[in-house]
C-alpha positions, -999 to 999 in steps of 0.1 A, spaced: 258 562 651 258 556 613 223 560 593 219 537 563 203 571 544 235 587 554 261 585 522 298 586 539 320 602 514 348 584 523 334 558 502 347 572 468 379 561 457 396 582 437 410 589 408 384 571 390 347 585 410 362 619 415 370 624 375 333 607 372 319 630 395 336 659 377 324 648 346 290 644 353 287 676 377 299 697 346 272 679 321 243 687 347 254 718 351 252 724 317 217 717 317 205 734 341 225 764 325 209 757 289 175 756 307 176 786 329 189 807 296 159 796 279 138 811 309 161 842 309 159 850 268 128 837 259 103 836 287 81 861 299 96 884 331 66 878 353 82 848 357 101 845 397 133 841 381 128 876 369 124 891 409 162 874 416 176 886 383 167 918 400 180 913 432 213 904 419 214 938 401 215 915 367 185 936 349 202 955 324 224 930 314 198 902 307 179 929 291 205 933 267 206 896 263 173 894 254 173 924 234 201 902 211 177 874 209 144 891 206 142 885 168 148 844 171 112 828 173 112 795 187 85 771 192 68 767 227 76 732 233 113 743 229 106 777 251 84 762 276 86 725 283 123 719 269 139 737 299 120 715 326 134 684 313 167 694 307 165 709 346 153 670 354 180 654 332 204 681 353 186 665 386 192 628 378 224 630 365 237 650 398 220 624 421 238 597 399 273 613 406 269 620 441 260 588 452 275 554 442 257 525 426 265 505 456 240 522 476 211 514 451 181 516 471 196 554 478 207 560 438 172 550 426 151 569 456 171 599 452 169 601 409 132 588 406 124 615 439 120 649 419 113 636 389 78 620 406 72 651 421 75 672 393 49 645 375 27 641 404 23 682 403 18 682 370 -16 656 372 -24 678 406 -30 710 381 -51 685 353 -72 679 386 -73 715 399 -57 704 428 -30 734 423 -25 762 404 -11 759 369 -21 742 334 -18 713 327 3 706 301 8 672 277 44 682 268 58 696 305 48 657 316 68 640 287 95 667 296 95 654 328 92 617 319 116 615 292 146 617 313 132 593 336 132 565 308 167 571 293 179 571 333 162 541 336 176 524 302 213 534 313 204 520 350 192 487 333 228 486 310 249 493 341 222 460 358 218 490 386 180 475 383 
């Protein structure tokens, strides 16, 4: 029983998808390193992160880290709202490596999926509807992403 949702991963054909998907697992890892260091060295440690740095014994030396850092001041878009759209860019560009163009319904639900979310949330705490604040610069952090993804999409005539 095959599911349309279902991506069979037979359907790359190497060399040239694997080296693609290589290529763009490394980039959105990268991002999604860059971000969570900015959480680690410049945030505050009441932040959750904080609880599993603990729990993987990895106090001290982030401690240390952050000691090294502690006299670099930067600004709080670049502490605070630069991280979450990095982590989307990481998001999209995974979800566009994992599954091929040629399931496009899949590629755009996929990409567009927690990048909505994150937006949705964001106009939730504006409302009250959850905890948080609401905050200008997370929802162009989050949006950003979106619209480059969605230029490339249009070169590639994905949409």
């Amino acid at each position: 029983m095959t599911h349309n949702w279902i991506i069979n991963i037979n359907s790359f054909s190497p060399p040239k998808d694997w080296f693609s998907l290589m290529i763009h697992s490394i980039l959105s890892f990268g991002l999604l390193f860059i971000g969570g260091s900015i959480y680690l060295l410049f945030r505050p440690k009441s932040l959750l992160m904080f609880v599993w740095v603990d729990k993987l014994g990895l106090t001290a030396a982030i401690d240390k880290l952050r000691d090294e850092v502690s006299h670099i001041s930067l600004s709080r878009t670049f502490t605070y709202c630069l991280p979450d759209g990095l982590w989307v860019a990481s998001y999209v560009i995974l979800v566009h490596a994992i599954i091929p163009r040629e399931h496009r319904d899949n590629l755009i639900f996929w990409s567009y999926l927690l990048p909505i979310i994150a937006v949705v949330f964001e106009f939730f705490q504006y409302l009250n509807l959850i905890p948080g604040v609401f905050d200008i610069f997370d929802l162009v952090s989050y949006i950003i992403p979106l619209i480059i993804y969605t230029i490339y999409l249009r070169y590639e005539k994905v949409l």
